[in-house]
C-alpha positions as CSV (number, residue, x, y, z in Angstrom):
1,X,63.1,122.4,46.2
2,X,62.6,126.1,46.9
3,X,60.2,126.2,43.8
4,X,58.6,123.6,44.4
5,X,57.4,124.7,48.2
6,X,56.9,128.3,46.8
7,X,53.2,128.2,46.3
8,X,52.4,125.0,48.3
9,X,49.4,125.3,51.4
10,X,49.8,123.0,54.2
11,X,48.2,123.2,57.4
12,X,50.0,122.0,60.0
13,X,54.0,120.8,60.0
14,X,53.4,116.7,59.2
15,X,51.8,117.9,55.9
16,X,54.8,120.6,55.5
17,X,57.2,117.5,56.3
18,X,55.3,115.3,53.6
19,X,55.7,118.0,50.7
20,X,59.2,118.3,51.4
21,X,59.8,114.7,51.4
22,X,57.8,114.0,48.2
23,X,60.0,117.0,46.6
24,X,63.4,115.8,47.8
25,X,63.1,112.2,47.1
26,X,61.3,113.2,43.2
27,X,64.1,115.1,42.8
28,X,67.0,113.7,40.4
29,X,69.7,112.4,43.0
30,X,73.3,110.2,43.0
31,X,73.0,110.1,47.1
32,X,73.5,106.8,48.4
33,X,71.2,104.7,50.2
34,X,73.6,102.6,51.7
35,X,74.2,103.7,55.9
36,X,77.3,106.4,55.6
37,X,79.6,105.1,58.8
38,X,80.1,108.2,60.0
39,X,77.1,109.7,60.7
40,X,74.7,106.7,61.1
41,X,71.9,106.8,58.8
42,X,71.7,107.4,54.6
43,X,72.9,110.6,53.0
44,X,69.6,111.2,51.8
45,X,67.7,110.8,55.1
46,X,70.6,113.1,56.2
47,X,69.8,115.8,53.7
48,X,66.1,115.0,54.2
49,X,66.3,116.4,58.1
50,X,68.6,119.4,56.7
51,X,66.1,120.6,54.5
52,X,63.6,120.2,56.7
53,X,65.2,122.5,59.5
54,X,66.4,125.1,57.0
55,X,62.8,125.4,55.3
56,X,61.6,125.7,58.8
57,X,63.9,128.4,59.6
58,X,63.1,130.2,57.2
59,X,59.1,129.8,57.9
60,X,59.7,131.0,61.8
């Protein structure tokens, strides 16, 4: 993922979010998409939103 956002341009943070979604879901994954009981959504939505806070983290 990191390599894949290296050189990317966006403009504003919808288009920031739409790269890293089009990286993270072309990316070669065994996560479920079955609703995990526990935390009340999909492991990969799940890792979706932590990706998106830690790549905007490191942006701010």
């Amino acid at each position: 993922m990191a390599k894949q956002l290296e050189s990317v341009e966006v403009e504003n943070k919808l288009e920031l979010y739409d790269r890293i979604s089009e990286y993270h879901h072309s990316y070669p994954c065994t996560a479920s998409m079955e609703k995990d009981r526990e935390i009340g959504e999909t492991i990969l939505h799940r890792a979706g939103y932590l990706i998106r806070e830690a790549v905007e983290k490191e942006l701010i």
